[in-house]
C-alpha positions in Angstrom: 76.4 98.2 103.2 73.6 96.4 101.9 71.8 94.9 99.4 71.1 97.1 96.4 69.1 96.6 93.4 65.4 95.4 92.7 63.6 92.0 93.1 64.8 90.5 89.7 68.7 91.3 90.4 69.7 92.0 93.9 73.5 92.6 95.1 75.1 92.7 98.2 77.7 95.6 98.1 78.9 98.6 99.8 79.0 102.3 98.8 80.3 106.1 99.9 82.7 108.5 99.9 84.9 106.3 102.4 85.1 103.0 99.9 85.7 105.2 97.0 89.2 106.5 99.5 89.6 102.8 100.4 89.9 101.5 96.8 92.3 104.4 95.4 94.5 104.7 98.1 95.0 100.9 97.7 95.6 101.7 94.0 97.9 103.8 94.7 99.6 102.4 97.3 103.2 99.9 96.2 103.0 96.2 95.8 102.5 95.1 99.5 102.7 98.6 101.4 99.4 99.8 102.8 98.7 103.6 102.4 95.7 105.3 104.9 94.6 108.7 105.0 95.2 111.5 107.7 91.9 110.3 109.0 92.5 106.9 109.6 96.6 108.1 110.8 95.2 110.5 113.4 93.4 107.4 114.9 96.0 104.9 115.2 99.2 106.8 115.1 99.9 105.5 119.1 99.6 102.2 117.9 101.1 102.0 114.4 104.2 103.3 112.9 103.6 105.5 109.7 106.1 107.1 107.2 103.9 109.8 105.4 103.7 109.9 102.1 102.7 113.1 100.6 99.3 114.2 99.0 97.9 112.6 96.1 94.8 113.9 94.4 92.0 111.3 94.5 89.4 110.7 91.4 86.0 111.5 93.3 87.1 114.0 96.0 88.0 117.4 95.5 90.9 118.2 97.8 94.7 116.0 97.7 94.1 113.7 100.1 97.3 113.2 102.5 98.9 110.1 102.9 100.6 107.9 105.1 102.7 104.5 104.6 102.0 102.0 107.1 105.4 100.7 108.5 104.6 98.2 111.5 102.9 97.7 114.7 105.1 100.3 117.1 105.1 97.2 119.8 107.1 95.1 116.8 109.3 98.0 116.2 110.5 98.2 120.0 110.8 94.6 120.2 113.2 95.3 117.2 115.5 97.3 119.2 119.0 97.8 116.6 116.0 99.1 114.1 117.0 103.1 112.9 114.4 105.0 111.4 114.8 109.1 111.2 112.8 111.5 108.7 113.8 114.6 108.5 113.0 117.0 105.7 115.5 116.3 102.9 116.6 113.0 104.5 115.4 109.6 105.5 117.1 106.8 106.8 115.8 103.3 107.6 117.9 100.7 108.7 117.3 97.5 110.4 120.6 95.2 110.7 119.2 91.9 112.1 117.5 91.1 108.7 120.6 92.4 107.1 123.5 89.9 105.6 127.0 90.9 105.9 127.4 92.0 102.4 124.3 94.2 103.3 125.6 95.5 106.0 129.1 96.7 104.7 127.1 97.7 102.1 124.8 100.0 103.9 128.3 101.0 105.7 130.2 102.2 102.7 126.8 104.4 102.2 126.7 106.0 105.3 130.2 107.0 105.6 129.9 108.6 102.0 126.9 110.5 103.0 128.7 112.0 105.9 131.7 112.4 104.0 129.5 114.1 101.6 127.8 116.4 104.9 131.0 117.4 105.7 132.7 118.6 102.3 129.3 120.4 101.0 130.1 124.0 100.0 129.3 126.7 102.7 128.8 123.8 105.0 131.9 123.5 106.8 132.0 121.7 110.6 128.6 119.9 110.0 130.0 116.4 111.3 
């Protein structure tokens, strides 16, 4: 951070490695979602609650660069105590019924009894639910 340049045309900017990250993970993140790296995860992860995302492979840096969706503070989530969210390979559920309507939420029930339904009748799969 700094000011770059010479005496006829000066600039105030910022460069490196980390602002290069910044500006394609924010690229790449969904309108209005927030994406961070395993870096930035690993130092907030007590604090924040983060889906993870995957790797992506980032112009500039030479390895994927794992990712991590920024959900909400964790304190907002406990205060938000009918809130479900599981991730498990192969399935993820999030479900938060206070912010739901009825029509939602009958909804969201006619999908979940499928799914088990679903659980139940797979093939080889007997007496899962």
């Amino acid at each position: 951070v700094g000011n770059f340049g010479s005496e006829d045309r000066m600039d105030y900017t910022i460069i490196g490695g980390a602002v290069n990250l910044a500006s394609r993970l924010e690229q790449e993140a969904a309108p209005g979602a927030i994406l961070i790296s395993y870096e930035t995860f690993a130092q907030v992860k007590d604090t924040i609650d983060c889906a993870e995302m995957g790797h992506v492979q980032v112009k500039g840096i030479a390895y994927p660069v794992a990712t991590y969706r920024v959900i909400d503070l964790k304190a907002n989530l406990a205060g938000a105590c009918r809130a479900v969210r599981t991730e498990l390979p192969h399935f993820r559920l999030e479900l938060e019924p206070e912010l739901m309507s009825a029509d939602e939420r009958g909804g969201a029930a006619t999908a979940l009894r499928d799914a088990l339904d679903r659980l139940s009748h797979e093939p080889g799969q007997q007496g899962l639910v």
